[in-house]
N, C-alpha and C positions, 0 to 999 in steps of 0.2 A: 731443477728445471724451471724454476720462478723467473730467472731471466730471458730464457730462452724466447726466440721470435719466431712465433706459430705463423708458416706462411700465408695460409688463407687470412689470418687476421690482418699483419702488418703487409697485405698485397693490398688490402681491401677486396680481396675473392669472394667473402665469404657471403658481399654483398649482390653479388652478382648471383652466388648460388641460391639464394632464398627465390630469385626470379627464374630457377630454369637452367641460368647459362652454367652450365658445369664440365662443358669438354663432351658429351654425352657422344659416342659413335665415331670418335676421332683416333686415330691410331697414332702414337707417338713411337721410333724408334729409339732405346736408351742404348749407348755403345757405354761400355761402364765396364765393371768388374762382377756383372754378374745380378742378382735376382733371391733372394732367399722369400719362403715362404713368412708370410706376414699377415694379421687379421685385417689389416686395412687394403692389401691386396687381394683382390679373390682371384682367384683359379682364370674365372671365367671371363676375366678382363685383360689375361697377359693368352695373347691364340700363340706366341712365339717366344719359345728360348733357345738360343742360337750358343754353345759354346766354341770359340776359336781357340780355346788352351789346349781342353782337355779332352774335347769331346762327349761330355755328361749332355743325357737328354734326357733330366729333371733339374728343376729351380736351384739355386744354391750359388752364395756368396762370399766366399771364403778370405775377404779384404773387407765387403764391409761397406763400402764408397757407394757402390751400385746400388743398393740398397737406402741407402741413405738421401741421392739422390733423386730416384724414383718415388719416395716417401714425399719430397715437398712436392713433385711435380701433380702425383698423381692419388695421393695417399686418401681413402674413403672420410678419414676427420679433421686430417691439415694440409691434405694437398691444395694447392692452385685450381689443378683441375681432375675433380674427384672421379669423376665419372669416364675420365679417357682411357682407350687403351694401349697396352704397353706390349712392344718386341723387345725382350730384352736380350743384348747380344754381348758376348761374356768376351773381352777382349783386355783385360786385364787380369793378371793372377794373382795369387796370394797375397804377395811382397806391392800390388801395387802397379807392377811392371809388365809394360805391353810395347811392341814393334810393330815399324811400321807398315812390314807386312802380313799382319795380326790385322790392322786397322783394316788394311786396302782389301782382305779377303772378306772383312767384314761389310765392307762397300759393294764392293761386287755381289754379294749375296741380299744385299738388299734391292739394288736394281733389278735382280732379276727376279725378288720378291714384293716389290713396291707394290703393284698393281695387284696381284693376291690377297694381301690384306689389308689394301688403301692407306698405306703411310704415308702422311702427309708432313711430317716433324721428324726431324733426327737431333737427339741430346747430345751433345759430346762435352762431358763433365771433365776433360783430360787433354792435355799436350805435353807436346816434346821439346826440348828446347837445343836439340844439338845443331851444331855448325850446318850438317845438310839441312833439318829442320827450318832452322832460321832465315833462310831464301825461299820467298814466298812461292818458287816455281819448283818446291820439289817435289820427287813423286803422291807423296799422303794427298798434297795440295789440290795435285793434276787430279785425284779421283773425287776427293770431296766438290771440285767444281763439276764434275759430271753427274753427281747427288743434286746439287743446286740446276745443272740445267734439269734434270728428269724430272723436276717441279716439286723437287720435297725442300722442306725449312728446313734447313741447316743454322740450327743453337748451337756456339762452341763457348768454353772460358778464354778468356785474357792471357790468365797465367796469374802465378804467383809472385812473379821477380820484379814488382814494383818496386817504389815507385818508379825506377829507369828510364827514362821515354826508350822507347824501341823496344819492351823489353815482354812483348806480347809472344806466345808460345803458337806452334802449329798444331792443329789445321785455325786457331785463332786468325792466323796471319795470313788465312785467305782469303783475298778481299770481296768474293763473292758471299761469304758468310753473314751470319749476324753475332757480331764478335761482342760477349757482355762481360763490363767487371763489374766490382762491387763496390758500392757508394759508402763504404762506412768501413772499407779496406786502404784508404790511403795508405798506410803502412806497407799495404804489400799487392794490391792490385797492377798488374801488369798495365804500359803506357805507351801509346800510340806516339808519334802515326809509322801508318806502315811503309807510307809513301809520303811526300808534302799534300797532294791532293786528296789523299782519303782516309775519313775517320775512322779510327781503329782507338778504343773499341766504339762499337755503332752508341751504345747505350748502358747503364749500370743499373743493377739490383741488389737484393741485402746482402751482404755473403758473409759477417760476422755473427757468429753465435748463433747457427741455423737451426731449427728441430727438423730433424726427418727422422723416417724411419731405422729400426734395426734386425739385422740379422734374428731369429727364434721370438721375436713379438716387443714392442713397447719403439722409444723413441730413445734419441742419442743426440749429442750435440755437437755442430761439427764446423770450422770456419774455412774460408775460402772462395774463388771464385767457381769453384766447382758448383758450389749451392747457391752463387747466382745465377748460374744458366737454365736451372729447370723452371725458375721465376718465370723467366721470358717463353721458354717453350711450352707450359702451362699456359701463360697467356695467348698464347698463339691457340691452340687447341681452342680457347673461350670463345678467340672473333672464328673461328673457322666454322664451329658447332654454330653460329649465326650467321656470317658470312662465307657458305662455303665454297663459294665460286671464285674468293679470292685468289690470283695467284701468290709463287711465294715472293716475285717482288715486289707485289700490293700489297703485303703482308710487312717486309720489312720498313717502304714507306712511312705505311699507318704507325707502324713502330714509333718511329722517329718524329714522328706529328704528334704524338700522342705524350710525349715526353718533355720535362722541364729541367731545366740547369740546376746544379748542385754548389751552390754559391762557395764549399769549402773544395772543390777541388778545380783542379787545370783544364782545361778543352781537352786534354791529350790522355786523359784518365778518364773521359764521362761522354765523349762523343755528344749526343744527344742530352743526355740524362737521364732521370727515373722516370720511366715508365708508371702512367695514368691511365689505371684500368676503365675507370670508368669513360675517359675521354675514350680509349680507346676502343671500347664498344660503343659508344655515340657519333665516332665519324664520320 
């Protein structure tokens, strides 16, 4: 585990948490594969677990992924944002594999639980890359923009099928999202744009050789644009637990102002750039 990259360190988080800012009362949605019990998650930080496979109504993570993402977002000694809490909504199964009426039920269920437990953040560590997928007006798309009007942050990946231009995965490919690769994934970070006029992805994070958590206790290492999206969505929880009157398109803004160029990759792999926590609490 000597190499691995503890997210609170290499975000610069962990600086921000000596002062307070820790996510503290912030509700993040993870749409994933799921939730397994972990020391670094307690109980009493996750009030929702939503399964769409199976229908189980306790924790459990049976792929792995969910868990692992959760861990950098939100994990009590290497998350981003240690102290936020988590709905986690189980729309992946075993193998990995979810539809996209899997997704869309799990949309809908959050709308009409937004306001119940104040989600202000939705994770989406996962895409699809099929023919209907790939046209940014297909149905998954049409409901994640209605998550983004009902005022929640919508975090999705890129995708894995870099470097490609175009080669960004759905609900990534919604242009109302905040679409993140990974700065040190050249190899395989999915690439904008989605359109000529707009940048996809918005902005990159670490996504190689991540530590998050694991299924029955400790840490695992895992690479991908998947473990760059909870970067982002962590940080988001940081400015909201200080700013919390922002909305989510003053949110994605600040994003993007808050970030610098990545002098080894293309415009069309980095949008923005990486993301500067500290600027981005000082704007």
């Amino acid at each position: 585990m000597s190499s691995a990259k503890l997210p609170a360190t290499i975000s610069g988080a962990y600086r921000l948490h000596r002062r307070g800012i820790t996510g503290k009362n912030i509700t993040v949605a993870v749409m994933d594969s799921g939730l397994a019990a972990h020391p670094d998650l307690k109980l009493e930080r996750v009030p929702a677990f939503v399964d769409f496979i199976a229908g189980a109504g306790s924790l459990y993570d049976d792929y792995g992924h969910g868990t692992h993402v959760t861990g950098i977002l939100s994990s009590s000694v290497i998350g981003i944002a240690p102290e936020s809490r988590i709905v986690s909504l189980k729309v992946l199964d075993r193998y990995g594999n979810g539809s996209s009426e899997g997704f869309i039920r799990a949309i809908q269920w959050l709308l009409e639980k937004q306001q119940a437990y104040n989600i202000r953040i939705c994770n989406i560590s996962i895409g699809g890359n099929t023919p209907e997928l790939g046209r940014e007006d297909n149905p998954l798309n049409h409901w994640v923009e209605k998550l983004w009007a009902s005022g929640v942050i919508v975090c999705c990946s890129a995708g894995n099928n870099g470097p490609r231009p175009g080669s960004i995965t759905a609900p990534g490919n919604c242009r109302k999202v905040i679409t993140v690769g990974s700065y040190d994934g050249k190899h395989f970070s999915s690439a904008g744009p989605l359109l000529p006029y707009i940048t996809k992805p918005e902005l990159v994070a670490p996504g190689y050789h991540i530590l998050g958590t694991k299924p029955g206790g400790g840490y695992s290492i895992k690479n991908g644009t998947s473990m760059s999206v909870p970067f982002i969505s962590g940080a988001c929880a940081l400015l909201l637990q200080k700013m919390p009157q922002l909305t989510n398109d003053q949110v994605k803004i600040r994003l993007m102002e808050a970030s610098h160029t990545v002098p080894w990759l293309p415009y069309n792999m980095q949008g923005a750039g990486i993301l500067n926590l500290e600027r981005l609490l000082s704007l």
